[in-house]
C-alpha positions in Angstrom: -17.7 -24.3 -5.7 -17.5 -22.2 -2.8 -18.9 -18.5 -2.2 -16.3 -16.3 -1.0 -17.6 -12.4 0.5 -15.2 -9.9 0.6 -16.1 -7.5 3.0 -13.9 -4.1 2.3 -14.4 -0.6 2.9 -13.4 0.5 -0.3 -12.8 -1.5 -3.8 -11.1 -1.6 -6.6 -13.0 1.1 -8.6 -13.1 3.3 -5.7 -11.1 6.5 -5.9 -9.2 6.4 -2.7 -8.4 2.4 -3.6 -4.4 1.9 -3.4 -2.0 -1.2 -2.9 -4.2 -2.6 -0.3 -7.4 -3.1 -2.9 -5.3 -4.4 -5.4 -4.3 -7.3 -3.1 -7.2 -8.4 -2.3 -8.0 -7.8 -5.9 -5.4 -10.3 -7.1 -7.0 -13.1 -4.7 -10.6 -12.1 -5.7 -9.4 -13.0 -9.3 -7.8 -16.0 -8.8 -10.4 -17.3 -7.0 -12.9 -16.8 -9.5 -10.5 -18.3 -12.3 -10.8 -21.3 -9.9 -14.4 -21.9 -10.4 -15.7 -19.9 -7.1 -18.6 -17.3 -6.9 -16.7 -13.8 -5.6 -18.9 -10.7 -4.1 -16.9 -8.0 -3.3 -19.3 -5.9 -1.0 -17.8 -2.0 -0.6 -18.8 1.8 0.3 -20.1 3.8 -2.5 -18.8 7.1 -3.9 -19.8 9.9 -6.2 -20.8 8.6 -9.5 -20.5 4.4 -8.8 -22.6 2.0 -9.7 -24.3 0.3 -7.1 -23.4 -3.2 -8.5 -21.4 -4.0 -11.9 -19.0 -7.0 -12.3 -15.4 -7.1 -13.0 -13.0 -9.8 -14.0 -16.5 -12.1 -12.9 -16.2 -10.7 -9.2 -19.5 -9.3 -8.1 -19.0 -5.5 -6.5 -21.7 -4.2 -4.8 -21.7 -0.8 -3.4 -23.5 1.0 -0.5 -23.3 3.1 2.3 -20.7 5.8 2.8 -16.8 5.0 3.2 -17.5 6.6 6.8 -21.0 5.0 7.7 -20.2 1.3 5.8 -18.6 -0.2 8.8 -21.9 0.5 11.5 -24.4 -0.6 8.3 -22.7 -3.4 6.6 -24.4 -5.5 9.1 -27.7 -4.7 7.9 -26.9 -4.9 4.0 -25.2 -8.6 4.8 -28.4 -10.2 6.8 -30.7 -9.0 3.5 -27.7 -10.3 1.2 -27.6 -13.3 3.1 -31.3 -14.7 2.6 -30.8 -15.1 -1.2 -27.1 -15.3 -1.6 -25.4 -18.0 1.0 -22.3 -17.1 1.7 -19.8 -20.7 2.5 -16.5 -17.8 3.8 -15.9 -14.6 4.6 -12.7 -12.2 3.8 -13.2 -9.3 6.7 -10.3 -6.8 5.6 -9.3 -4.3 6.9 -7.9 -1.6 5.1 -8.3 0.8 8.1 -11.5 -0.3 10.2 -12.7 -3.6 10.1 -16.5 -4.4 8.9 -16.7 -6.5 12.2 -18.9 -9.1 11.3 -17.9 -11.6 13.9 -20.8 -9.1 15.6 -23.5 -10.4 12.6 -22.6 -13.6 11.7 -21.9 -16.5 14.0 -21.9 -19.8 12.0 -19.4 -19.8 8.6 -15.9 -19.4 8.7 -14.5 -15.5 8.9 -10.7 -14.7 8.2 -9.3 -11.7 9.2 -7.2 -9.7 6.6 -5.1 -7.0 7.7 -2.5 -5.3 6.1 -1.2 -3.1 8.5 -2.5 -0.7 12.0 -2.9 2.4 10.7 -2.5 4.0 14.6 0.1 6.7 12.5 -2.6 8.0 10.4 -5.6 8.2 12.8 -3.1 10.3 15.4 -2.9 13.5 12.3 -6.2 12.7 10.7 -8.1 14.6 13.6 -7.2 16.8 16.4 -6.7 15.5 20.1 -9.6 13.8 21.6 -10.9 12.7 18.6 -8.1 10.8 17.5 -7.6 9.1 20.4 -11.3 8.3 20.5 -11.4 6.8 17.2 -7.9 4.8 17.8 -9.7 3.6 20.6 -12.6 2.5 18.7 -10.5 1.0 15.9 -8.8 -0.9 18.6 -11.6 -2.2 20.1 -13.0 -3.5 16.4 -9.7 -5.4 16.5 -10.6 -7.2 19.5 -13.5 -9.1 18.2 -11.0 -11.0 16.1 -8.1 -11.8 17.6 -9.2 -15.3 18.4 -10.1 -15.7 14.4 -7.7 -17.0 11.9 -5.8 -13.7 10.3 -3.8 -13.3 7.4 -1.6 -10.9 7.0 1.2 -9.5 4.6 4.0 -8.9 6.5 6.0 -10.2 10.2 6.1 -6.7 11.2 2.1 -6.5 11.4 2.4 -10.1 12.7 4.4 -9.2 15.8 2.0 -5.9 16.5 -0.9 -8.1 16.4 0.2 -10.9 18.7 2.2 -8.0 21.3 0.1 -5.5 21.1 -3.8 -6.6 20.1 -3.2 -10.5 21.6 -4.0 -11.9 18.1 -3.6 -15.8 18.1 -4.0 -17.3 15.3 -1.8 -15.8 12.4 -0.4 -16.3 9.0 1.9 -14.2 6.6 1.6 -14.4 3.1 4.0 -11.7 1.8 2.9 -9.4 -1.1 4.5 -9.9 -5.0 3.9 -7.5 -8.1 1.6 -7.7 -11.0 4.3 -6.0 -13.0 6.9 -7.9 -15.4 10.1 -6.7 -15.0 12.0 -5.3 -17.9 14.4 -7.2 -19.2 17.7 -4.9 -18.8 18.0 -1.7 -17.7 18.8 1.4 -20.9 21.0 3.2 -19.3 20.9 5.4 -22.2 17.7 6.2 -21.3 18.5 7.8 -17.9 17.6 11.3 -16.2 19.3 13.0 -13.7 15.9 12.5 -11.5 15.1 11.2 -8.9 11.2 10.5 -8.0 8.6 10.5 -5.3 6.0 7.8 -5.8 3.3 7.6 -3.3 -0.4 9.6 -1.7 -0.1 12.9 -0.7 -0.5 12.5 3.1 1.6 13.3 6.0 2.4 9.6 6.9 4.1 9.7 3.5 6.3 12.4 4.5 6.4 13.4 1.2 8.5 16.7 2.6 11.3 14.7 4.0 12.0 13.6 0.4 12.0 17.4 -1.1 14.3 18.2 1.9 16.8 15.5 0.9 16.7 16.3 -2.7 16.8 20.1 -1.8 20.3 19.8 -0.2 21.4 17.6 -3.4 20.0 20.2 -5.6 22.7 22.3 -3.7 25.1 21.2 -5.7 24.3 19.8 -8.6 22.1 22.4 -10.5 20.9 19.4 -13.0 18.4 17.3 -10.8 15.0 17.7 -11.0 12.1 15.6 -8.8 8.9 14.0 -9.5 6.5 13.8 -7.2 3.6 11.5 -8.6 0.6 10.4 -7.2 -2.7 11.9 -6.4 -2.9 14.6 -3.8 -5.8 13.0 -1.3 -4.8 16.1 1.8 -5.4 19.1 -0.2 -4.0 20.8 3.0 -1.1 19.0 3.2 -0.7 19.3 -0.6 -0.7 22.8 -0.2 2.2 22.4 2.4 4.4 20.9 0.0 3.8 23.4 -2.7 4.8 26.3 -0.1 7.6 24.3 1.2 9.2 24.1 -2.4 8.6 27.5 -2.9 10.5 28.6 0.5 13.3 26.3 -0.6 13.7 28.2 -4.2 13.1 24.6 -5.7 9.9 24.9 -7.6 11.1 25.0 -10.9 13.2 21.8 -10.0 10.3 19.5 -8.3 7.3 18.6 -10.8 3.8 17.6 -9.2 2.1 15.0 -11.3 -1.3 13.4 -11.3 -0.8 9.8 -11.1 -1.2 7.9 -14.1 0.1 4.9 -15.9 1.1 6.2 -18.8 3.2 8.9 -16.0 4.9 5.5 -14.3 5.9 3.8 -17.9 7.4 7.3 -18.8 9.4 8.9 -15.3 10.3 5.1 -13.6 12.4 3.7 -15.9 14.3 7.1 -16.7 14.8 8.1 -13.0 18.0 7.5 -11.0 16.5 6.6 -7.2 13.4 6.8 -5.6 12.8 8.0 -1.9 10.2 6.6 0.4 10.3 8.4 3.6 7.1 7.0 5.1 5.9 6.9 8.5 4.3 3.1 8.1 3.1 1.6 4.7 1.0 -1.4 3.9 3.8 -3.3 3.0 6.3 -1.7 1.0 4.5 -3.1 -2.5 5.8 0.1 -4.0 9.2 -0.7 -3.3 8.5 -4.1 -4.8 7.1 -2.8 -8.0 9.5 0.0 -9.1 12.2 -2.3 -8.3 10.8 -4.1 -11.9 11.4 -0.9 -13.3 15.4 -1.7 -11.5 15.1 1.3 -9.9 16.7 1.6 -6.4 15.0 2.6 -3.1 16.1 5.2 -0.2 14.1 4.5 3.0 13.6 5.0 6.4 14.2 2.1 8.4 10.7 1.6 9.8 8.3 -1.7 10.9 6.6 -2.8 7.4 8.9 -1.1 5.0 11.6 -3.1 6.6 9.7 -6.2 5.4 10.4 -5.9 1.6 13.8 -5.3 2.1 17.2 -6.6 1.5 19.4 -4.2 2.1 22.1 -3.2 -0.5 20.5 -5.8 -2.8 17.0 -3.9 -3.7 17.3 -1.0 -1.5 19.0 1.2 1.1 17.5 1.5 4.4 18.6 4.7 7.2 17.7 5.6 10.3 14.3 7.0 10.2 13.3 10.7 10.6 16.7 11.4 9.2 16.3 13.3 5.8 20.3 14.1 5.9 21.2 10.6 6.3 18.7 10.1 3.4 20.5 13.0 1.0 23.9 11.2 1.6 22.5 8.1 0.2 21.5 9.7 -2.5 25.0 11.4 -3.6 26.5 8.3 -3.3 24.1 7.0 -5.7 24.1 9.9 -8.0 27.9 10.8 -7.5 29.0 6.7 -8.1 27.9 5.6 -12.0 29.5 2.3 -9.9 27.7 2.1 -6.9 24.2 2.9 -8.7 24.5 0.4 -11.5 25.1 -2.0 -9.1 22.2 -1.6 -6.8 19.6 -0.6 -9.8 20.7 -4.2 -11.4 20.5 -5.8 -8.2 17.2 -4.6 -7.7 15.9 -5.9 -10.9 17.5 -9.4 -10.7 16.2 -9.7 -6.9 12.6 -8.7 -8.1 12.2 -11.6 -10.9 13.4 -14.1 -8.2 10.7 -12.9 -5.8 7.7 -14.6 -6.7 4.3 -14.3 -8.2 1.0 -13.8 -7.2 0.0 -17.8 -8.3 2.2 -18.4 -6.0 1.2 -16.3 -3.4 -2.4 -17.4 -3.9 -1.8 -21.3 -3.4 -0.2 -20.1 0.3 -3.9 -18.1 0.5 -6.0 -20.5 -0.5 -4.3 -23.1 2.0 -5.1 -21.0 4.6 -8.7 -20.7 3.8 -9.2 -24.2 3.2 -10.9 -24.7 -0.3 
């Protein structure tokens, strides 16, 4: 029996946790079904627990999601003298914990999902950003000599051209969804849906724009844009921009939930994901359960959980038009949808688990 640390800066109980926690929340399970001892280590937030366990995995929580990656060092030497610790999982879901700094003698993998330059460039104003890009690069540095895993061959090929990473492997991403069996067609809306955070690498307003000129001219549609709004200020934007485009009473904000997804997924027509970068494109693999088809910009990442025509469409990015006449081909051909929504639905249950996924992770980490 191994002990395995996750070192994270946020997990799965946290309220900013997203695709990215649920990964390594998938692993953390498995291993533990596998007879190994799991600690979780993570920042704190308003009203956590400092430890509790989950599914068996030990989460401890400390520090503050912007101090945790300067003090994890000093929480993991006082961790260390009464917990060994045989591995180490250093993720990084933006900044690394960069314990190749603190600890010298047991095997560290690096887990990355994706770079998140996009984001740090419009979280803060000019120098800052480049400041803190530079510092987030520099984090990267101390590892690019240490085995990595990673979810996708776009993040791969940034690592290894642009960060000088040696030592990578990609274990793709699957969904803990089971598909529906068939598609009620019966049960379909004219809607089509927004799924995602509220923040501008989501481009959440290129998708209102698209639907906007379809709204044009078919008075019927309506959009749902679900998720949880995490930039107020940018959730304000959206709720103006609606407004100037006389669409308000057409797109519907909604606070994530599952009970939302059960209800507005399998009744919608198409979903839009305009984003700048994601993790992976997990989303994209999860609704497709759901059959739903995908519009997307043709971006690094995204591009990875693709096959175009078969579970999504894919145009040019930045292109919200190119986007709309996607989407009245979809809406305006009962053919050309049914065939994509139940192609996207028989490609997801051929694309694989997360057992499987897990025997190509615990390969690479050698227990």
């Amino acid at each position: 029996m191994k002990h395995i640390l996750f070192l994270t800066w946020k997990d799965i109980k946290h309220p900013r946790a997203g695709w990215a926690e649920r990964v390594i929340f998938e692993y953390a399970v498995r291993l533990v079904q596998d007879g190994h001892r799991v600690t979780w280590f993570g920042s704190s937030f308003d009203g956590a627990v400092e430890s509790e366990i989950i599914e068996w995995i030990r989460i401890i929580r400390k520090y503050s999601i912007n101090t945790i990656y300067f003090l994890a060092w000093k929480w993991y030497k006082e961790f260390k003298k009464n917990n060994p610790v045989d591995i180490i999982i250093d993720e990084a879901g933006g900044i690394p914990l960069i314990s190749p700094l603190y600890e010298k003698h047991i095997p560290i993998y690096f887990f990355i999902h994706h770079i998140g330059d996009h984001e740090y460039k419009t979280a803060f104003p000019f120098p800052l950003n480049w400041m803190f890009i530079r510092f987030v690069f520099w984090t990267f540095s101390l590892y690019k000599h240490i085995p990595t895993i990673t979810v996708s061959n776009s993040t791969a090929n940034e690592l290894r051209e642009q960060h000088w990473f040696t030592n990578i492997s990609v274990v793709e991403n699957a969904t803990h969804l089971v598909p529906i069996n068939a598609i009620n067609w019966e049960n379909k809306q004219k809607e089509i849906v927004f799924y995602g955070r509220l923040t501008p690498m989501k481009r959440a307003d290129h998708a209102i724009r698209a639907f906007q000129i379809l709204a044009q001219t078919d008075s019927e549609y309506h959009m749902n844009v679900i998720w949880n709004p995490q930039d107020q200020e940018y959730t304000n934007e959206l709720n103006l921009l609606v407004a100037e485009l006389w669409i308000a009473h057409r797109v519907h904000f909604l606070w994530f939930s599952h009970d939302l997804v059960t209800k507005y997924l399998p009744r919608a027509q198409v979903m839009l994901v305009p984003s700048t970068k994601e993790w992976y494109g997990l989303i994209v693999l999860e609704w497709n359960s759901f059959g739903l088809p995908i519009i997307a910009y043709n971006v690094p990442w995204l591009r990875d959980s693709v096959r175009d025509w078969k579970n999504w469409i894919l145009v040019s990015d930045w292109d919200y038009e190119a986007m709309w006449s996607k989407l009245v081909v979809l809406t305006s051909d009962r053919h050309a949808l049914i065939t994509i929504s139940e192609s996207s639905l028989a490609f997801i249950k051929k694309f694989g688990w997360w057992d499987e996924r897990y025997k190509e992770f615990k390969k690479i980490i050698k227990i």
